[in-house]
N, CA, C and O atoms as a GROMACS GRO file, in nm:
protein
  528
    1UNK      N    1  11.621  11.384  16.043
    1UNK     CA    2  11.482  11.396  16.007
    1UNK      C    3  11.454  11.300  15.892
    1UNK      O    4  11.527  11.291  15.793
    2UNK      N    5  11.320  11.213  15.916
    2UNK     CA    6  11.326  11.124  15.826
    2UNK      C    7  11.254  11.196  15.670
    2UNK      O    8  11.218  11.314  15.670
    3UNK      N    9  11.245  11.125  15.567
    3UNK     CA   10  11.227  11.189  15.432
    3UNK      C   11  11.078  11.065  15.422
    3UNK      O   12  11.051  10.946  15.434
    4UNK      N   13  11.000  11.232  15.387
    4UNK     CA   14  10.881  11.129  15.316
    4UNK      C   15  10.843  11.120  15.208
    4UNK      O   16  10.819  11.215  15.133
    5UNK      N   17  10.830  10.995  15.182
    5UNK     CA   18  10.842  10.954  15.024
    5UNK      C   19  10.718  10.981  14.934
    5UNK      O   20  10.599  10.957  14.958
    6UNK      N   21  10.767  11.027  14.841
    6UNK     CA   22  10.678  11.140  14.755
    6UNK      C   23  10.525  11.113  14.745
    6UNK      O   24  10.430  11.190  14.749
    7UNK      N   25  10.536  10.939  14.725
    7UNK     CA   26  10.369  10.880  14.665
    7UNK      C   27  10.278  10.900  14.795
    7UNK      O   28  10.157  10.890  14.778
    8UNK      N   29  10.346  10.941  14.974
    8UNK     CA   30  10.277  10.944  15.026
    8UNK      C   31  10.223  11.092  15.077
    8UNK      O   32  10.143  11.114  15.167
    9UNK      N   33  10.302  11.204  14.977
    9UNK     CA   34  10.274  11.339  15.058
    9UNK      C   35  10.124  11.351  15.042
    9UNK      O   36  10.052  11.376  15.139
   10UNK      N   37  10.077  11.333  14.914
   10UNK     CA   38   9.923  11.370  14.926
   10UNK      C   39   9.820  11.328  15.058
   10UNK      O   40   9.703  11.366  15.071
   11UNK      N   41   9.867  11.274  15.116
   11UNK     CA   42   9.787  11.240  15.267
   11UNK      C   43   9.828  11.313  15.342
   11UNK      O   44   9.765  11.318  15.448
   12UNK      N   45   9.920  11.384  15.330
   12UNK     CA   46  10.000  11.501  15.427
   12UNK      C   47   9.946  11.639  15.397
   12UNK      O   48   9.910  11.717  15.485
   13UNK      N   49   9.943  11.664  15.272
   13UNK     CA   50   9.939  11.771  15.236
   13UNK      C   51   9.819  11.794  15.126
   13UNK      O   52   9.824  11.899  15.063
   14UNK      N   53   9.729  11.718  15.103
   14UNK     CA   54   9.615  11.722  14.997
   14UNK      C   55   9.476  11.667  15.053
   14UNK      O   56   9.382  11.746  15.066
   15UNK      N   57   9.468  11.594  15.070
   15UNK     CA   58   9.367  11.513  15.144
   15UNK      C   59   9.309  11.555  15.285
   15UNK      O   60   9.397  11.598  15.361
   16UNK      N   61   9.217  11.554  15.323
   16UNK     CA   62   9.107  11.596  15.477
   16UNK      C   63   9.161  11.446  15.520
   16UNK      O   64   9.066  11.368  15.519
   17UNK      N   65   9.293  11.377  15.559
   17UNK     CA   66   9.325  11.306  15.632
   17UNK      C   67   9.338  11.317  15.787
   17UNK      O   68   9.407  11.416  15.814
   18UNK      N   69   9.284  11.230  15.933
   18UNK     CA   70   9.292  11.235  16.004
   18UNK      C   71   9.419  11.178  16.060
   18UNK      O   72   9.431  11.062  16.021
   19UNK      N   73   9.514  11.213  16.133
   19UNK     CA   74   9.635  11.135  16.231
   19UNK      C   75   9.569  11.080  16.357
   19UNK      O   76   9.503  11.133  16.446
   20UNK      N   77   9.606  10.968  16.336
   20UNK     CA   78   9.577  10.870  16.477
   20UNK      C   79   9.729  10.880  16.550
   20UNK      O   80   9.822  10.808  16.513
   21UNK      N   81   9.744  11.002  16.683
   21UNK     CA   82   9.826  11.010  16.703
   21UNK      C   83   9.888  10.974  16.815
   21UNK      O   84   9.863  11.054  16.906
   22UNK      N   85   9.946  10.904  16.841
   22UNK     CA   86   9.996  10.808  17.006
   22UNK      C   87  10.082  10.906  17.029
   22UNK      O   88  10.155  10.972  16.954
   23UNK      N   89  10.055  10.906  17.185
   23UNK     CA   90  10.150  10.954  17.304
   23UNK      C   91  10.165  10.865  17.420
   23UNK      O   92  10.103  10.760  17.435
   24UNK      N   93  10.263  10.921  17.511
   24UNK     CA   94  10.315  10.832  17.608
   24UNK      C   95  10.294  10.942  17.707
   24UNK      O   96  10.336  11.058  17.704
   25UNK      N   97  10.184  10.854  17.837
   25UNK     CA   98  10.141  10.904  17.919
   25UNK      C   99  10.236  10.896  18.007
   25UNK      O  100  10.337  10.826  18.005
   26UNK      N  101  10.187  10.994  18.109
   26UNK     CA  102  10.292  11.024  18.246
   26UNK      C  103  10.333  10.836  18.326
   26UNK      O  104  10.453  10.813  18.336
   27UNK      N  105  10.280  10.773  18.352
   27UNK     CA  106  10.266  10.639  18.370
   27UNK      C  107  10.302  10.496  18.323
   27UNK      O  108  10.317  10.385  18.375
   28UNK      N  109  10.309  10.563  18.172
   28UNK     CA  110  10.407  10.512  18.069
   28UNK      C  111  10.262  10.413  17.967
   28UNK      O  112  10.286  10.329  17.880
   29UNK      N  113  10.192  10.435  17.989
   29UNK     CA  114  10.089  10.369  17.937
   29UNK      C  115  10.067  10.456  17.771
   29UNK      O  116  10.070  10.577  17.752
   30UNK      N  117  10.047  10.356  17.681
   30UNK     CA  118   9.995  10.499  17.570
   30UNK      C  119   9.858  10.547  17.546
   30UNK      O  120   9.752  10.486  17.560
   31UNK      N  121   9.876  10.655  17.513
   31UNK     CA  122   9.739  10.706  17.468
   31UNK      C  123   9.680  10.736  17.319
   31UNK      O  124   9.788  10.752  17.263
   32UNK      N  125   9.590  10.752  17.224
   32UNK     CA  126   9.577  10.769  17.130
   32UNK      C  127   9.470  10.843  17.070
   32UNK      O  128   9.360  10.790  17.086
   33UNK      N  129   9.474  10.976  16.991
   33UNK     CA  130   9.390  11.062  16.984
   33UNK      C  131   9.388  11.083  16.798
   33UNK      O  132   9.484  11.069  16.723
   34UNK      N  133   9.253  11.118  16.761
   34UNK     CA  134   9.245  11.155  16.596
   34UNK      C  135   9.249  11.277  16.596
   34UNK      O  136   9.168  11.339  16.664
   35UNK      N  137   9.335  11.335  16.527
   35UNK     CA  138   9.378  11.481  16.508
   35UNK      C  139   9.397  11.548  16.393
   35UNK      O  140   9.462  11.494  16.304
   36UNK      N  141   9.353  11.654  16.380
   36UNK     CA  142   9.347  11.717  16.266
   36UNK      C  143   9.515  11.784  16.274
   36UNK      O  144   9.556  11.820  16.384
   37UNK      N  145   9.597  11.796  16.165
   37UNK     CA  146   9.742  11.841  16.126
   37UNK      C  147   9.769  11.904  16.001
   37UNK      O  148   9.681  11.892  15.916
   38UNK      N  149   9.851  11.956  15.977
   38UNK     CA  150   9.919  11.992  15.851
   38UNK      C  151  10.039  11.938  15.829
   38UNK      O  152  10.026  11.820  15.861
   39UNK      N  153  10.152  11.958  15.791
   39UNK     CA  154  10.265  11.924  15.743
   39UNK      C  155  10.320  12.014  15.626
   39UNK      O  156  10.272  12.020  15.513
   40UNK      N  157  10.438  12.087  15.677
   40UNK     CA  158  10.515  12.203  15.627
   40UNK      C  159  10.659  12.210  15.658
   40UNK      O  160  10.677  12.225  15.779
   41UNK      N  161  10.785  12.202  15.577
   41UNK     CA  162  10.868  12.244  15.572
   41UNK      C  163  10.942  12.105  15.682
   41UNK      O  164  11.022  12.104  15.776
   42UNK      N  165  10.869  12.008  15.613
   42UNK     CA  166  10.912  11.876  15.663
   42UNK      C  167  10.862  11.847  15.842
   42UNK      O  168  10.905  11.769  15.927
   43UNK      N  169  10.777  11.930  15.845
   43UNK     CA  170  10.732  11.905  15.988
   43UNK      C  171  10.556  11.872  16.030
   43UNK      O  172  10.470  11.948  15.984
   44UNK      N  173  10.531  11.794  16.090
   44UNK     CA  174  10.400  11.793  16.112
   44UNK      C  175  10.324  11.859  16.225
   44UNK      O  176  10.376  11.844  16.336
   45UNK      N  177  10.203  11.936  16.219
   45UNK     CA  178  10.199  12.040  16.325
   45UNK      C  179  10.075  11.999  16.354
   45UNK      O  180   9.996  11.991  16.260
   46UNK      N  181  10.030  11.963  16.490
   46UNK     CA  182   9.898  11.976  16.545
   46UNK      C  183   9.855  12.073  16.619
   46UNK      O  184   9.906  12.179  16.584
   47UNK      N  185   9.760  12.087  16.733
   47UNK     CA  186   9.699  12.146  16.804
   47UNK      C  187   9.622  12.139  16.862
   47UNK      O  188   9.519  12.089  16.814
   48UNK      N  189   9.622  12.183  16.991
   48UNK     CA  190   9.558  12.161  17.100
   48UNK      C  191   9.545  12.250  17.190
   48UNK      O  192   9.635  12.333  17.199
   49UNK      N  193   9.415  12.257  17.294
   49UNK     CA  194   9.362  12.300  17.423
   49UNK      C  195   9.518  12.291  17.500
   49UNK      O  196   9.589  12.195  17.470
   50UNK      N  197   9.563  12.377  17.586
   50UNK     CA  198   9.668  12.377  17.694
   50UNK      C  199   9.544  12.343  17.810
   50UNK      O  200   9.437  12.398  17.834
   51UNK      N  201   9.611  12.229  17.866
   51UNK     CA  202   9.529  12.137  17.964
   51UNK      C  203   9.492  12.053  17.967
   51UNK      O  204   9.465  11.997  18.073
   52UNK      N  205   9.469  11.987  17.818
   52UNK     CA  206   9.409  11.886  17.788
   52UNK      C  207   9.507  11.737  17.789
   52UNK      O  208   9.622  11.762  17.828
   53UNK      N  209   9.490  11.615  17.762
   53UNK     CA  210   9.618  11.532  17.754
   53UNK      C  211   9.735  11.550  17.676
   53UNK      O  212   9.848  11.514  17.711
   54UNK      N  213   9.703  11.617  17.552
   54UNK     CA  214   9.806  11.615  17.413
   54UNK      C  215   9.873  11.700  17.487
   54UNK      O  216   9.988  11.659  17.496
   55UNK      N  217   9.855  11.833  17.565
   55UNK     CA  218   9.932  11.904  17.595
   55UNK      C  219  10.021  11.885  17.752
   55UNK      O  220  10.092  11.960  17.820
   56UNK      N  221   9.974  11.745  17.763
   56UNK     CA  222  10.067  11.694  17.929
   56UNK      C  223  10.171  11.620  17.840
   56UNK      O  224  10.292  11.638  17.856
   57UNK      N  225  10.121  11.536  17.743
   57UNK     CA  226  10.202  11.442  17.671
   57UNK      C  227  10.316  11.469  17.553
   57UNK      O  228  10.424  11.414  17.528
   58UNK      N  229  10.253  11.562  17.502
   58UNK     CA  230  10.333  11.658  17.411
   58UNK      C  231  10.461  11.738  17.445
   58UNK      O  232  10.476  11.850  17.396
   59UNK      N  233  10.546  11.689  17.520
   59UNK     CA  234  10.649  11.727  17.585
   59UNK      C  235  10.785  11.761  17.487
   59UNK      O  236  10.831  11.670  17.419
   60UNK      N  237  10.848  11.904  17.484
   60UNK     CA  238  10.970  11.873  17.360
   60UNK      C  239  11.054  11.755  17.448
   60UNK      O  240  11.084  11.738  17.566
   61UNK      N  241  11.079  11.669  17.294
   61UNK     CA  242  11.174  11.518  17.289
   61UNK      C  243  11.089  11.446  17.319
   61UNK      O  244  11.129  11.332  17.342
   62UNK      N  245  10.926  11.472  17.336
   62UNK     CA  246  10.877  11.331  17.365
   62UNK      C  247  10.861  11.255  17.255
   62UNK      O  248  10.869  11.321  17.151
   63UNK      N  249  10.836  11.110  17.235
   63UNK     CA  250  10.834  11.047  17.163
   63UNK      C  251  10.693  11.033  17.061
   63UNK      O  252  10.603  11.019  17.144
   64UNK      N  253  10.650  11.030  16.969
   64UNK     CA  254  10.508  11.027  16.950
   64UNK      C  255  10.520  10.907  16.792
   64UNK      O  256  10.616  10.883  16.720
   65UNK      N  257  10.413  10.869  16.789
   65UNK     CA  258  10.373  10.808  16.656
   65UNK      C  259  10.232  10.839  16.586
   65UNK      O  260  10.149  10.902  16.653
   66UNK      N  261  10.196  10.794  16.446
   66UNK     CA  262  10.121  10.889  16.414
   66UNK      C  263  10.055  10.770  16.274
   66UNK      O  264  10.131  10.731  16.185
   67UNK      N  265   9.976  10.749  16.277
   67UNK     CA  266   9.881  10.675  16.149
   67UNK      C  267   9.797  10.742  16.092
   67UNK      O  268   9.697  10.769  16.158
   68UNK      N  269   9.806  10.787  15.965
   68UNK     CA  270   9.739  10.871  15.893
   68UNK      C  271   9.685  10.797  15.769
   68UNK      O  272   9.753  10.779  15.669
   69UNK      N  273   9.517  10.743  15.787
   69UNK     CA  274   9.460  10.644  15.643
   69UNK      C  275   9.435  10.765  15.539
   69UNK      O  276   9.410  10.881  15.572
   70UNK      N  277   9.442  10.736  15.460
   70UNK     CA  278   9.390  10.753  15.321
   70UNK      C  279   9.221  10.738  15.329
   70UNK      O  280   9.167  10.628  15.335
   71UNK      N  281   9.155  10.855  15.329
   71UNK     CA  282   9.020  10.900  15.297
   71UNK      C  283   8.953  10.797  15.180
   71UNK      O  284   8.850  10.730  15.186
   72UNK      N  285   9.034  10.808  15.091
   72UNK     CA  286   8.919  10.758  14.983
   72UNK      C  287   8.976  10.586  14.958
   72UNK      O  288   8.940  10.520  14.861
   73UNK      N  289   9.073  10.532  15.071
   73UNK     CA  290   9.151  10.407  15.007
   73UNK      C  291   9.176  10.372  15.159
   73UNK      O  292   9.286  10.408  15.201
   74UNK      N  293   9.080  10.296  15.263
   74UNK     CA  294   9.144  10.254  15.343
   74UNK      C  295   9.289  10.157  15.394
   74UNK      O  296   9.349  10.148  15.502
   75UNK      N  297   9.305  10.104  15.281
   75UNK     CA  298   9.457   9.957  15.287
   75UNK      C  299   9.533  10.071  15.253
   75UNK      O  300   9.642  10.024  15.221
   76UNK      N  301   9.539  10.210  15.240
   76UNK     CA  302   9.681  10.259  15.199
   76UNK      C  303   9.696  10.373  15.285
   76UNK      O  304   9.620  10.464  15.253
   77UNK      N  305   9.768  10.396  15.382
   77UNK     CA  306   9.813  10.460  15.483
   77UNK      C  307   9.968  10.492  15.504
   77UNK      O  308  10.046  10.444  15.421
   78UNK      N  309  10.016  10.566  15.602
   78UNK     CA  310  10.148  10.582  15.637
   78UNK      C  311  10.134  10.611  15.750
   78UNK      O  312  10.044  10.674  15.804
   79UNK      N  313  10.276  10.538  15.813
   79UNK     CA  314  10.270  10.552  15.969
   79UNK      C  315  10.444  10.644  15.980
   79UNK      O  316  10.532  10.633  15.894
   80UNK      N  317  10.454  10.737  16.116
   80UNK     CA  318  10.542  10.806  16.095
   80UNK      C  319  10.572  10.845  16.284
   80UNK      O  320  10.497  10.893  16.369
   81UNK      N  321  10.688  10.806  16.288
   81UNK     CA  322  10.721  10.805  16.414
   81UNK      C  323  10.820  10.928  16.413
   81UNK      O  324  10.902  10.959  16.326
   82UNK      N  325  10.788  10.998  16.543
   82UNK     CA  326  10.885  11.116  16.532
   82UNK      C  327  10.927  11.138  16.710
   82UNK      O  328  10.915  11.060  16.804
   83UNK      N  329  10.988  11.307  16.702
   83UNK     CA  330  11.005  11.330  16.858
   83UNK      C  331  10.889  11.506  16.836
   83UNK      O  332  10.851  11.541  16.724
   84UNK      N  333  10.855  11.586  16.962
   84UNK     CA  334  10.790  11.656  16.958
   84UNK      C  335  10.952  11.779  16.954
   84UNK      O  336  11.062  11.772  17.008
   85UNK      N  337  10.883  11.887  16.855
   85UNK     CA  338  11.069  11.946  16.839
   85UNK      C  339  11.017  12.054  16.955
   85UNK      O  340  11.099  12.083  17.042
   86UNK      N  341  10.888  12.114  16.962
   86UNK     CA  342  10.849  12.195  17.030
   86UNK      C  343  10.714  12.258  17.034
   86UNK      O  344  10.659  12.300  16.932
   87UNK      N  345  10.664  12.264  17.147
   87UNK     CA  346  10.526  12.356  17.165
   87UNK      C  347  10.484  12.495  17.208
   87UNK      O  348  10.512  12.547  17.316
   88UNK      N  349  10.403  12.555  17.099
   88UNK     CA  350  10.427  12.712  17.093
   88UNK      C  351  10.265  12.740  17.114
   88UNK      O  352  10.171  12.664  17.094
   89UNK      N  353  10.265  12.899  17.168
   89UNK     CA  354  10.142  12.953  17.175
   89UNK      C  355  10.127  13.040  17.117
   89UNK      O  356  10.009  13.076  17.114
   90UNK      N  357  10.207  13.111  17.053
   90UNK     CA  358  10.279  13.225  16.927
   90UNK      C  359  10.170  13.154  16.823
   90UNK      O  360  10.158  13.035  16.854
   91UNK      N  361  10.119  13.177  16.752
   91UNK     CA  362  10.038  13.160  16.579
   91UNK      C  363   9.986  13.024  16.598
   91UNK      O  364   9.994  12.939  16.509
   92UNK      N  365   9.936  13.004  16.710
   92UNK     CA  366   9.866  12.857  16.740
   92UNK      C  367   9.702  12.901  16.714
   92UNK      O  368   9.633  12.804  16.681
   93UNK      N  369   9.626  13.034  16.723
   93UNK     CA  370   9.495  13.081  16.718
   93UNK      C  371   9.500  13.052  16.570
   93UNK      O  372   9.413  12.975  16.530
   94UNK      N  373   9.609  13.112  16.459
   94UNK     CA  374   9.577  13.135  16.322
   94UNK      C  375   9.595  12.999  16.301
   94UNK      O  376   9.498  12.946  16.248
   95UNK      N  377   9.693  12.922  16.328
   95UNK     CA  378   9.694  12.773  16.278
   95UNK      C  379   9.584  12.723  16.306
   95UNK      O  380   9.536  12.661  16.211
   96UNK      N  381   9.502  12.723  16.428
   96UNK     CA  382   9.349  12.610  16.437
   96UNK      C  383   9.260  12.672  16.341
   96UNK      O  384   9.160  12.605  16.313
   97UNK      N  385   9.271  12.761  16.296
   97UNK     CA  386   9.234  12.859  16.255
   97UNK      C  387   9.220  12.794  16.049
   97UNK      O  388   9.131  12.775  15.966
   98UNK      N  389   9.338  12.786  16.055
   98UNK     CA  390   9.397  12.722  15.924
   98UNK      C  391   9.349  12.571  15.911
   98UNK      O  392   9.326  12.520  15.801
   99UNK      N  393   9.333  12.493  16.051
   99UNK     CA  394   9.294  12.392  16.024
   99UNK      C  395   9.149  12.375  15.965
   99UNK      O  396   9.108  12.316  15.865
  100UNK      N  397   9.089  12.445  16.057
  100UNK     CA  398   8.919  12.452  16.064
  100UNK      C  399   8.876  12.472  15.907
  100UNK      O  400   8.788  12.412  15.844
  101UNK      N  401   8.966  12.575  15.863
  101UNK     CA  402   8.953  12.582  15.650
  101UNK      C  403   8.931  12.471  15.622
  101UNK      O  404   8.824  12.425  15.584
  102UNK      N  405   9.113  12.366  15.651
  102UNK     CA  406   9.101  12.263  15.589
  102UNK      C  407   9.008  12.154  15.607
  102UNK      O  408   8.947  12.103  15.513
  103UNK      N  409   8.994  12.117  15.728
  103UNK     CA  410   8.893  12.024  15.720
  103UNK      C  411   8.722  12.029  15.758
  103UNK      O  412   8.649  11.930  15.761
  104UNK      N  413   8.686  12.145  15.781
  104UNK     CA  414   8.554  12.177  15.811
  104UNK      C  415   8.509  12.290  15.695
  104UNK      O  416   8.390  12.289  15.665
  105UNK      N  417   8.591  12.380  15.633
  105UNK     CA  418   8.566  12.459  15.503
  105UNK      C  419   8.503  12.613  15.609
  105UNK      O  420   8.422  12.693  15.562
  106UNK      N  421   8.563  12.627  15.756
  106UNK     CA  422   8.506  12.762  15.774
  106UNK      C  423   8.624  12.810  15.808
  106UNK      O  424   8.720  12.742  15.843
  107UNK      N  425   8.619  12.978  15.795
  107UNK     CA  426   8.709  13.057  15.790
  107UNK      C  427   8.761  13.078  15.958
  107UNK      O  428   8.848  13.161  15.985
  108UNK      N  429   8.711  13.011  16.041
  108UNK     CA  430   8.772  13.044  16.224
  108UNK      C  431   8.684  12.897  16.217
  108UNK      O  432   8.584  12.854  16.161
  109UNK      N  433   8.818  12.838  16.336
  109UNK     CA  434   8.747  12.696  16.431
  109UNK      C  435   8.644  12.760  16.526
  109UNK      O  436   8.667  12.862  16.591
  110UNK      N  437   8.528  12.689  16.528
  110UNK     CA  438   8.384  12.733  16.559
  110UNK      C  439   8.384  12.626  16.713
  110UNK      O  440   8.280  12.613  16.776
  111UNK      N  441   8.464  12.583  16.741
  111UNK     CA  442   8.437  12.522  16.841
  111UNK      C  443   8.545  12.609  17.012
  111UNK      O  444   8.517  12.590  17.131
  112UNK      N  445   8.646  12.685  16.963
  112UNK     CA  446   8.672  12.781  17.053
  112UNK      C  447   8.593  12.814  17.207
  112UNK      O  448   8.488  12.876  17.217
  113UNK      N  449   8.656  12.766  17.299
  113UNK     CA  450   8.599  12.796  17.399
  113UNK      C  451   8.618  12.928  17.440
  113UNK      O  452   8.681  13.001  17.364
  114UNK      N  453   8.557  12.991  17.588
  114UNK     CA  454   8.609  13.125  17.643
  114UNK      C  455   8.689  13.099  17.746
  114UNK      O  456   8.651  13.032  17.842
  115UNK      N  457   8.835  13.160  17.732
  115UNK     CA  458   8.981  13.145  17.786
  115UNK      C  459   9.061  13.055  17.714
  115UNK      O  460   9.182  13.041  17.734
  116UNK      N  461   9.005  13.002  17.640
  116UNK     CA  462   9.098  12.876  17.559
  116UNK      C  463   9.204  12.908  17.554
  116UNK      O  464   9.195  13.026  17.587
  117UNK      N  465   9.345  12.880  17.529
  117UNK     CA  466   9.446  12.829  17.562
  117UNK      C  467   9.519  12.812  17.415
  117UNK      O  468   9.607  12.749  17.473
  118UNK      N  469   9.549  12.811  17.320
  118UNK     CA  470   9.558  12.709  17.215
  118UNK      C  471   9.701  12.693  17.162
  118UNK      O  472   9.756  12.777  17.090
  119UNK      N  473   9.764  12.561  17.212
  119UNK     CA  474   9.916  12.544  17.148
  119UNK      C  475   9.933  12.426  17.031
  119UNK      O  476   9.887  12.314  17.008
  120UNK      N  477  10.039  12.530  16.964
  120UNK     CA  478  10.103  12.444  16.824
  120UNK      C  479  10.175  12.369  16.837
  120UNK      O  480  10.280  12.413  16.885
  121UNK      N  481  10.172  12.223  16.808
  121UNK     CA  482  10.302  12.122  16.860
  121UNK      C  483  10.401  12.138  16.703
  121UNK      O  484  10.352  12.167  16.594
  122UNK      N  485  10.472  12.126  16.717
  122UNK     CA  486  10.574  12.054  16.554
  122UNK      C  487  10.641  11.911  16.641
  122UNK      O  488  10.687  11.878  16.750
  123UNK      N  489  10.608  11.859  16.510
  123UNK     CA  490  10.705  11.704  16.542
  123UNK      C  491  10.784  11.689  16.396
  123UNK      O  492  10.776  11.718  16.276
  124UNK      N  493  10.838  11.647  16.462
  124UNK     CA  494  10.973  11.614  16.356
  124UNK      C  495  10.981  11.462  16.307
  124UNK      O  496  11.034  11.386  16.388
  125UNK      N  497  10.934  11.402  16.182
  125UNK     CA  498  10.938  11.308  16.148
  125UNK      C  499  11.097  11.221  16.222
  125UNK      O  500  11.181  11.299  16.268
  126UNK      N  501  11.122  11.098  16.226
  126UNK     CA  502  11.242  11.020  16.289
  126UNK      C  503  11.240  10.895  16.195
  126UNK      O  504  11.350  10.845  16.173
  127UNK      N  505  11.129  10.835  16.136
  127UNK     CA  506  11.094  10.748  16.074
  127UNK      C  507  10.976  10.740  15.976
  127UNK      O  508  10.892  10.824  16.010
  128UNK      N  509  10.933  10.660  15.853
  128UNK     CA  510  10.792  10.698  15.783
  128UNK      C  511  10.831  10.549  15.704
  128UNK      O  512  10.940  10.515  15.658
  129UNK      N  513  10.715  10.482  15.707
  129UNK     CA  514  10.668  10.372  15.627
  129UNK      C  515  10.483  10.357  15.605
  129UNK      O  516  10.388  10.375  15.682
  130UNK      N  517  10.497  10.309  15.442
  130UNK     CA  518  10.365  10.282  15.448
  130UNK      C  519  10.280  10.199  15.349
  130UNK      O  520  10.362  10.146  15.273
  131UNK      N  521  10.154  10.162  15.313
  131UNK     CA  522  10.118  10.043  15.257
  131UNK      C  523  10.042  10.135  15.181
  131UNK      O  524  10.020  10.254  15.204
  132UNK      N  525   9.995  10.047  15.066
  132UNK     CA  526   9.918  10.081  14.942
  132UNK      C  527   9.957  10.202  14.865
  132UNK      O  528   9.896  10.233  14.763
   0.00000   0.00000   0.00000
């Protein structure tokens, strides 16, 4: 697991930063989506609709990469290549849940459909470099 270097956690863990997060489609073509995440206990966690692409692509061991700018400093970013360690449906409601706090400031994600589905990916950092 790669180690991320200290000057860049605040984009991980402080900041309403978005991940620009690549996957590798069934076809082999990539794909690329802005995603809201956290990062805990050295792992980065998204979420998603079951059905949607992240969750065809999001495969455990798949490969993923991930660009996360800096809100208030566009030239200073970190990019962080990992594998997916696994996708859960266990505490995936409270995590979107947790997200929606962080970056929208309401207490439940308001965008919830009826039957929704909702799984937690963890990826496991493999690599991390970054500018500014």
């Amino acid at each position: 697991m790669a180690v991320i270097a200290e000057n860049y956690l605040d984009l991980l863990q402080q900041k309403k930063a978005f991940a620009n997060l690549a996957t590798i489609m069934v076809d082999g073509s990539p794909q690329v989506t802005p995603v809201w995440f956290d990062y805990t206990d050295g792992v980065i966690r998204v979420n998603t609709a079951k059905g949607r692409v992240k969750s065809r692509t999001l495969r455990p061991g798949a490969p993923v990469a991930l660009a996360i700018m800096d809100p208030d400093n566009a030239y200073r970013y970190i990019q962080i290549r990992g594998r997916v360690r696994q996708g859960v449906e266990q505490g995936a409601d409270a995590h979107i849940d947790s997200l929606a706090k962080k970056y929208l400031g309401k207490d439940t994600y308001p965008f919830r459909q009826p039957g929704e589905v909702r799984v937690m990916y963890e990826i496991e950092p493999t690599a991390a470099s970054g500018m500014g």
